[in-house]
C-alpha positions as CSV (number, residue, x, y, z in Angstrom):
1,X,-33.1,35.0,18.4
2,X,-29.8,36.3,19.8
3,X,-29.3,39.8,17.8
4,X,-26.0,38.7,15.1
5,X,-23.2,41.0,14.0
6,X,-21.0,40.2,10.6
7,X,-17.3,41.4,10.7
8,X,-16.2,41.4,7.4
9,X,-12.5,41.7,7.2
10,X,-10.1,41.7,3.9
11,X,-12.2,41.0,0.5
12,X,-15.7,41.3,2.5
13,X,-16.6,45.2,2.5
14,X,-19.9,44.6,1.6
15,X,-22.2,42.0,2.1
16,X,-24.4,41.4,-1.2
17,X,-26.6,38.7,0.2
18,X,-28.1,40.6,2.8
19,X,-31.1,42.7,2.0
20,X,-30.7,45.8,3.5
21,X,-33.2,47.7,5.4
22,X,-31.6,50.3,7.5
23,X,-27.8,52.1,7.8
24,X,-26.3,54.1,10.7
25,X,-23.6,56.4,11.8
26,X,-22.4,55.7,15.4
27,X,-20.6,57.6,17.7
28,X,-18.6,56.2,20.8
29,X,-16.8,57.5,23.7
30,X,-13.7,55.8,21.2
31,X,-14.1,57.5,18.4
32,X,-15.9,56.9,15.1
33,X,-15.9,52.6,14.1
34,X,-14.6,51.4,11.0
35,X,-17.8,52.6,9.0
36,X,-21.2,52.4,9.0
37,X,-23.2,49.3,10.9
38,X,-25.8,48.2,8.2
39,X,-28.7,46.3,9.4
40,X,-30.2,44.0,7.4
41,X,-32.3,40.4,6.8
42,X,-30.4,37.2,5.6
43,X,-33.3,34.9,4.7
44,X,-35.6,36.4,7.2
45,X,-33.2,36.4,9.9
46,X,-31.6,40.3,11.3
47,X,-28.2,40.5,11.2
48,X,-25.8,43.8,11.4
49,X,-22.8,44.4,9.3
50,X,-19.8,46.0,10.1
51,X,-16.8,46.0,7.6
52,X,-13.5,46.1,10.1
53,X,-11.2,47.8,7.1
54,X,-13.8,50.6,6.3
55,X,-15.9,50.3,2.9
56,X,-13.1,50.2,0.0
57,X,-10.5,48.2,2.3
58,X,-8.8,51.4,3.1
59,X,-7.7,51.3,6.9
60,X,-4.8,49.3,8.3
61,X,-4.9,46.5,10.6
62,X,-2.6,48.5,13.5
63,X,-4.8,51.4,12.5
64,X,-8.9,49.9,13.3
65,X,-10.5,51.3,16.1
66,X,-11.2,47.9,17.5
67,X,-12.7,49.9,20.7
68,X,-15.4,51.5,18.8
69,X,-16.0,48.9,16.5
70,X,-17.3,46.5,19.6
71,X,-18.8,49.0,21.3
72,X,-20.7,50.2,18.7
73,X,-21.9,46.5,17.8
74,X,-22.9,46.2,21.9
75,X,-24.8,49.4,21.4
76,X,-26.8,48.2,18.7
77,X,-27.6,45.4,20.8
78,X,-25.4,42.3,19.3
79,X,-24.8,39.4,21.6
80,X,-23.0,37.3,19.3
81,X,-20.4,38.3,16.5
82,X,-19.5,36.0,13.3
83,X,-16.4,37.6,12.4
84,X,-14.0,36.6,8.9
85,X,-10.5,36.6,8.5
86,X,-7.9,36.4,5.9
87,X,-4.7,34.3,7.2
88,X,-1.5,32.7,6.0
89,X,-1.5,28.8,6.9
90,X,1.8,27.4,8.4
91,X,0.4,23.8,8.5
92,X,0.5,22.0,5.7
93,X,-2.6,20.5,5.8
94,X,-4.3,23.8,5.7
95,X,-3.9,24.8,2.2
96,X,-4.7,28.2,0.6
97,X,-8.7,27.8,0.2
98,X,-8.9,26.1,3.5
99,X,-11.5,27.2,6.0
100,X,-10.7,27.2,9.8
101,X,-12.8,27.9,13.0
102,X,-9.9,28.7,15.6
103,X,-10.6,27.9,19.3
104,X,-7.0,29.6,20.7
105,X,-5.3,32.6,19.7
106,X,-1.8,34.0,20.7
107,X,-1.7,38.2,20.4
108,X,1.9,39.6,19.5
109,X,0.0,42.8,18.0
110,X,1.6,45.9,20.1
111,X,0.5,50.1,20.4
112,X,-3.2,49.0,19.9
113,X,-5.5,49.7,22.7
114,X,-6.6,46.5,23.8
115,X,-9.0,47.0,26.8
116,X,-12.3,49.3,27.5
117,X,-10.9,48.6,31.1
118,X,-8.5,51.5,30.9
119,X,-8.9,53.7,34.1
120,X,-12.1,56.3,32.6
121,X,-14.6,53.3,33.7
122,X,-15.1,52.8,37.2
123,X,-14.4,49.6,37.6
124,X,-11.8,47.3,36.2
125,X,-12.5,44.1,35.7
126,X,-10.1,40.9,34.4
127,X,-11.9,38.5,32.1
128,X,-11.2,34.4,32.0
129,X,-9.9,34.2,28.7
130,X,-9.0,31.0,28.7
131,X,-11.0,30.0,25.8
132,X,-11.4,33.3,23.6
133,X,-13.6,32.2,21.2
134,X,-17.5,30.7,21.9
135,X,-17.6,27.3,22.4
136,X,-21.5,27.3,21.4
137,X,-21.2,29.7,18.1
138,X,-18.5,27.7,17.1
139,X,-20.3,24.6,17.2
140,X,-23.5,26.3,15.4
141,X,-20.8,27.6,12.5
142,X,-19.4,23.6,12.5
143,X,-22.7,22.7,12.0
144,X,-23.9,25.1,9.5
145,X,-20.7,23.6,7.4
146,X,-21.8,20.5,7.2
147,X,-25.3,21.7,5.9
148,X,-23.5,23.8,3.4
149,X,-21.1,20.5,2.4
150,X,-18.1,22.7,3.0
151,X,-15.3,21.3,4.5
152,X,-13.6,23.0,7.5
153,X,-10.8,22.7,10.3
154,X,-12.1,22.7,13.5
155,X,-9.7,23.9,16.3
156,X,-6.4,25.7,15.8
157,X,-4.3,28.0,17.0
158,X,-4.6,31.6,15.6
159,X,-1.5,33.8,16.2
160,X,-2.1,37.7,15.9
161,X,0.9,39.8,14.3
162,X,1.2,43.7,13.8
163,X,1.4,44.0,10.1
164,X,1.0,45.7,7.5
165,X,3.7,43.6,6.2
166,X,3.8,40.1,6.2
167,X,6.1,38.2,8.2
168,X,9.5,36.9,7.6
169,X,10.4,33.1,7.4
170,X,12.3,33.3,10.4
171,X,9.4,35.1,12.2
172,X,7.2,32.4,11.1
173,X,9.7,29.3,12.2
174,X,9.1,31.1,15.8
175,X,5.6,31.1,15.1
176,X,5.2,27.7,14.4
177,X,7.6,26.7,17.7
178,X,4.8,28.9,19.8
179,X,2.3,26.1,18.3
180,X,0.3,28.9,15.9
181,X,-1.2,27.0,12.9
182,X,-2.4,30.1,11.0
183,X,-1.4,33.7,11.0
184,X,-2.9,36.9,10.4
185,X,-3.4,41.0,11.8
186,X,-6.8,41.4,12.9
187,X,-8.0,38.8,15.8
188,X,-6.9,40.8,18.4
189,X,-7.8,43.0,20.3
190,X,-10.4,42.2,18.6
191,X,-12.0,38.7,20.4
192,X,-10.7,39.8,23.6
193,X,-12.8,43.4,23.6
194,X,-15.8,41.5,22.7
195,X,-15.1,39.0,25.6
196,X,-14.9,42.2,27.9
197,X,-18.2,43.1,26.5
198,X,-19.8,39.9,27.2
199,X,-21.0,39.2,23.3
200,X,-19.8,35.9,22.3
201,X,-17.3,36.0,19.6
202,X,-16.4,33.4,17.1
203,X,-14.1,33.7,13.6
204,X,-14.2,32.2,10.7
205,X,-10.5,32.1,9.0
206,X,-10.2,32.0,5.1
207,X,-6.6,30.7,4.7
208,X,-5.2,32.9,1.6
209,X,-1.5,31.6,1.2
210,X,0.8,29.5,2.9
211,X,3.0,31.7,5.4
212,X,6.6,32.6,4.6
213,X,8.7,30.0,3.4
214,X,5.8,27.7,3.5
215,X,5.7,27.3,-0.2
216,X,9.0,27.9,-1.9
217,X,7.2,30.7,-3.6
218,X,7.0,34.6,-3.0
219,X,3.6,35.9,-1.6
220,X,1.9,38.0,-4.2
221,X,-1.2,39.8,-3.6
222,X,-3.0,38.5,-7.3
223,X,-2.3,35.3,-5.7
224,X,-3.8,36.2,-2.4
225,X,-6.6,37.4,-4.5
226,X,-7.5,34.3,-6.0
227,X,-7.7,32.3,-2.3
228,X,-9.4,35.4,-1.1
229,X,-12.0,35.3,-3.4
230,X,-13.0,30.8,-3.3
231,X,-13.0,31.3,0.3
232,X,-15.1,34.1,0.9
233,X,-17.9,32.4,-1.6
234,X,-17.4,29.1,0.4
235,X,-17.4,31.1,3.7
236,X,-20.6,32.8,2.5
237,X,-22.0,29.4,1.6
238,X,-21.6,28.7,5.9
239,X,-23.0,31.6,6.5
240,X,-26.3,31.3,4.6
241,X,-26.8,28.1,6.4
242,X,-26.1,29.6,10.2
């Protein structure tokens, strides 16, 4: 079986379904990754886990080392990397709760280093990344929802913004007019480093609130909370299946 990486992003620091076997420190040529890759077995099948926020949810989005967060995972030996999101929804028909596989994703993240192809390798190299996300694992996580009966939106645009903060409604009015469906701060560089990488690379969005003036009401974290915390467990539900 094709050696599986877990990036766990806001609410998933830890993964308690997995039973752990081993934990490492990696160095890269980067610097040091988020934390620790913890290998483990999810009903008898190796996977490695890799919180992108550090354990306790302490590091910024515009502050991961996306660089030595891949690289460490290729080190290990991953191929393929199942990695969750929290995102704001500015379609209606995805409400807070929803989860969505994206196929497409626009990047208007800036100041993050988005390439291993930087002039200190010898070659550089320009990947197709006309479809960033794998067509295959994408079907296998579509799949592994309908096992699990959890409902999910194939296909969508994902559109990457700089954060911390969240965005304004106006930003979010030129969001929607790009053609993004949900927003968030962590798909990129994230899914295109993996790409350069070879390891295929598919997300799996938890929708956590519907984006700025989307829903009439202000955006509160306890609110953010709640959505954060049905989804992961439903998320979770697709994962023990895949």
């Amino acid at each position: 079986m094709r050696k599986t990486a877990i990036i766990g992003g806001s609410g998933l620091d830890q993964l308690s379904l997995m039973d752990v076997q081993h934990r490492s420190v990696v160095r890269t040529p980067f610097g040091d990754p988020s934390g620790i890759l913890i290998e483990g077995k999810i009903y008898d099948k190796s996977f490695l886990f890799l919180p992108r926020h550090g354990t306790g949810h302490t590091i910024p989005p515009h502050k991961i080392n996306y660089r030595a967060n891949i690289w460490a995972l290729k080190h290990a030996g991953v191929k393929q990397i199942i990695a969750f999101a929290a995102v704001g929804s500015i379609r209606s028909d995805f409400p807070p709760g929803s989860i969505v596989i994206p196929d497409q994703v626009i990047d208007y993240t800036w100041g993050r280093e988005h390439t291993f192809f930087d002039g200190l390798v010898d070659n550089l190299h320009h990947i197709d990344f006309t479809t960033p996300y794998s067509a295959s694992l994408r079907k296998r996580l579509s799949r592994a929802a309908i096992k699990s009966k959890t409902e999910v939106f194939n296909g969508s645009v994902y559109g990457v913004t700089q954060g911390p903060r969240l965005e304004t409604a106006a930003e979010i009015d030129r969001l929607e007019n790009d053609g993004i469906d949900i927003v968030g701060m962590t798909g990129m560089p994230e899914a295109a480093l993996a790409r350069e990488l070879e390891i295929d690379y598919a997300c799996i969005a938890i929708v956590v609130n519907a984006a700025a003036g989307r829903s009439g009401s202000p955006i509160t974290m306890e609110l953010i909370g709640k959505y954060l915390g049905t989804g992961i467990t439903r998320a979770v539900g697709i994962l023990q299946h895949f």
